[in-house]
Each structure stands twice: as C-alpha cells, then as structure tokens.
N, C-alpha and C positions, 0 to 999 in steps of 0.2 A: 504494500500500500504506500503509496508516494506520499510525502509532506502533505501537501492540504486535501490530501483526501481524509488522511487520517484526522487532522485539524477540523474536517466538517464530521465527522464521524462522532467525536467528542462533541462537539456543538451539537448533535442532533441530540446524543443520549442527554446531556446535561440539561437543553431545552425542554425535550419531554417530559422530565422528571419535574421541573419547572410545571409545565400544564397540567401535570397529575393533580400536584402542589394547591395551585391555586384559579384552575379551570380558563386562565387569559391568551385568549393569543398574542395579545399586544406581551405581555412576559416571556409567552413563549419567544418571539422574534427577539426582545430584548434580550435574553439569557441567547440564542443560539450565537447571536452576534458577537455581545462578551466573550464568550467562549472560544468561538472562532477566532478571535483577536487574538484573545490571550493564546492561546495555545500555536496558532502563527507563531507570535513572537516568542516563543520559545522553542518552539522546532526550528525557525529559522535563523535563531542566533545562537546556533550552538557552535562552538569553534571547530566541529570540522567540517561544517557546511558555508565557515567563513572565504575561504579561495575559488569557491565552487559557481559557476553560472545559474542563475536561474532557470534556464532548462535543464542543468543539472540537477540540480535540486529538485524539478516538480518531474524529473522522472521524464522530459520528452526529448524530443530529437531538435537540432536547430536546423536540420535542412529543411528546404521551404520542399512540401507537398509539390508536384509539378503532373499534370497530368498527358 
C-alpha cells in the first residue's frame, strides 16, 4: 500500500469511528480530513522518504503515459 493510500485508509477508519460517535457527517468529513493531514505529514516526513521524488514516494512511475 503506497503512502496516501494508506494515509486515506486511516482517515476513513478514524472518520467512521467519529460517525458511530456522534451520528454527523459534517464530523465525519472533519475527522477524515484531520486525519488524513496528520498522518501525510508523518508518512511523508520520515527521513528516508526525505531524498526521495514524489513519485517515488506515492508508488508511481514519472514516464508520461503515451498512447
């Protein structure tokens, strides 16, 4: 599982748990967001993803598609 996937993966469970909680969607969006933030900036400032390209990091390829 690449970086932000796993970052929305967290966001969703922590969100959910959030709606159980206290039945809002407006909470829910607010918590998956938080979450999703936070947990970015911790996957993505980890020192050995610090030399690394952004396609590196999200797990893709930087040739451009050509058909």
């Amino acid at each position: 599982m690449n970086p932000a996937d796993r970052s929305a993966h967290i966001a969703e469970k922590r969100a959910q748990e959030a709606w159980e909680q206290t039945g809002s969607y407006t909470q829910y969006t607010e918590t998956w967001i938080q979450v999703f933030r936070q947990s970015s900036r911790e996957i993505y400032h980890k020192p050995s993803l610090k030399n690394k390209s952004v396609f590196e990091i999200l797990g893709v390829s930087k040739t451009p598609i050509t058909e």
